[in-house]
C-alpha positions in Angstrom: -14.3 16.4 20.2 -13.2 19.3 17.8 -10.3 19.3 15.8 -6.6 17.6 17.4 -4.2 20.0 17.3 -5.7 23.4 16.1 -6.6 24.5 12.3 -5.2 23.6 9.4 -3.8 25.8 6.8 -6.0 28.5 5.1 -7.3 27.4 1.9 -6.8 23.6 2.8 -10.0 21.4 0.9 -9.3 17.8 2.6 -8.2 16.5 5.5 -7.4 12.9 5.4 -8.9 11.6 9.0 -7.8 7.8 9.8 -9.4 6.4 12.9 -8.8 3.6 15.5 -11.5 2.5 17.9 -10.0 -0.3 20.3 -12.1 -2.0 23.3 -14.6 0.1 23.6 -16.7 -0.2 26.1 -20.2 0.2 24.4 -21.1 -0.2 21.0 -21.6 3.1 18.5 -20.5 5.3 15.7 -17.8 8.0 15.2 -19.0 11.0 12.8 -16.8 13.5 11.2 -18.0 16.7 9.4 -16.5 20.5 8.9 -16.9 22.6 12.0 -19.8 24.3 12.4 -21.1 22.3 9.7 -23.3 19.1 11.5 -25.3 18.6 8.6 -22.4 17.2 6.4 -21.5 14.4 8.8 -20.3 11.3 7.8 -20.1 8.2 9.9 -16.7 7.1 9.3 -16.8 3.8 11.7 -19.2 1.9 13.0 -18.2 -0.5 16.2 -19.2 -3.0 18.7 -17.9 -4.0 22.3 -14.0 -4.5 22.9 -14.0 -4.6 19.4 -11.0 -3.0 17.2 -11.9 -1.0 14.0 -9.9 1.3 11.7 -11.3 3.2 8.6 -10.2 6.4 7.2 -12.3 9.4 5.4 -11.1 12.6 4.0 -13.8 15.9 4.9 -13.7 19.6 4.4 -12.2 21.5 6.9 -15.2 24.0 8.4 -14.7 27.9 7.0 -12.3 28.0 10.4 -10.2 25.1 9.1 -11.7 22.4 11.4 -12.8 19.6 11.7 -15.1 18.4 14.2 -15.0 14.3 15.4 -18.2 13.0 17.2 -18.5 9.9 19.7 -21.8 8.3 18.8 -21.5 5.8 21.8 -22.9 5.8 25.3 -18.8 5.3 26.5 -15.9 7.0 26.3 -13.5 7.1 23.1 -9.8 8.4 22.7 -8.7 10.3 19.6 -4.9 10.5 19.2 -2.3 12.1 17.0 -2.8 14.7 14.1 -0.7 14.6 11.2 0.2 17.3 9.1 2.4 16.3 6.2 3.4 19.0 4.0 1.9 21.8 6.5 4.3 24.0 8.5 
C-alpha cells in the first residue's frame, strides 16, 4: 500500500497520517515509513480481531514525496481518504 492519492508537495518534511482499523479479520500491525525507505518504519497501530483502533503518526515523505503504509496482518485492511490541507 503506497501513498493515497499521489506525492505530496516538493520540499514537504511531515505528513500527518491518522489511521482507522475496524473489524479486522486477523490480528496485526500497520507500519508507515518514507518510500523507498523500510528501514525507518514505525508501527503506528497495533490490533486484534473485529476490533476498532485509531492512532495517528506524522513521517517523512520518501525523496519522491511518499509515503508508504504496510498491512502487518495475515487479512485484508482498507486505507481511505488523503487529506491535504494547505496543499494545492
Amino acid at each position: 500500500m503506497s501513498a493515497l492519492g499521489g506525492n505530496y508537495a516538493p520540499g514537504i518534511r511531515g505528513a500527518f497520517s491518522y489511521v482507522t482499523v475496524s473489524g479486522a479479520a486477523k490480528a496485526g500491525t500497520i507500519t508507515v515509513y518514507p518510500d523507498g525507505a523500510p528501514g525507518r518504519a514505525a508501527t503506528v497501530l497495533a490490533f486484534a480481531p473485529r476490533s476498532t483502533v485509531s492512532d495517528s503518526a506524522l513521517v517523512t515523505p520518501g525523496s519522491d514525496g511518499k509515503v508508504d503504509f504496510v498491512n502487518n496482518s495475515g487479512g485484508p485492511v482498507e486505507l481511505q481518504g488523503l487529506r491535504r490541507r494547505g496543499l494545492p
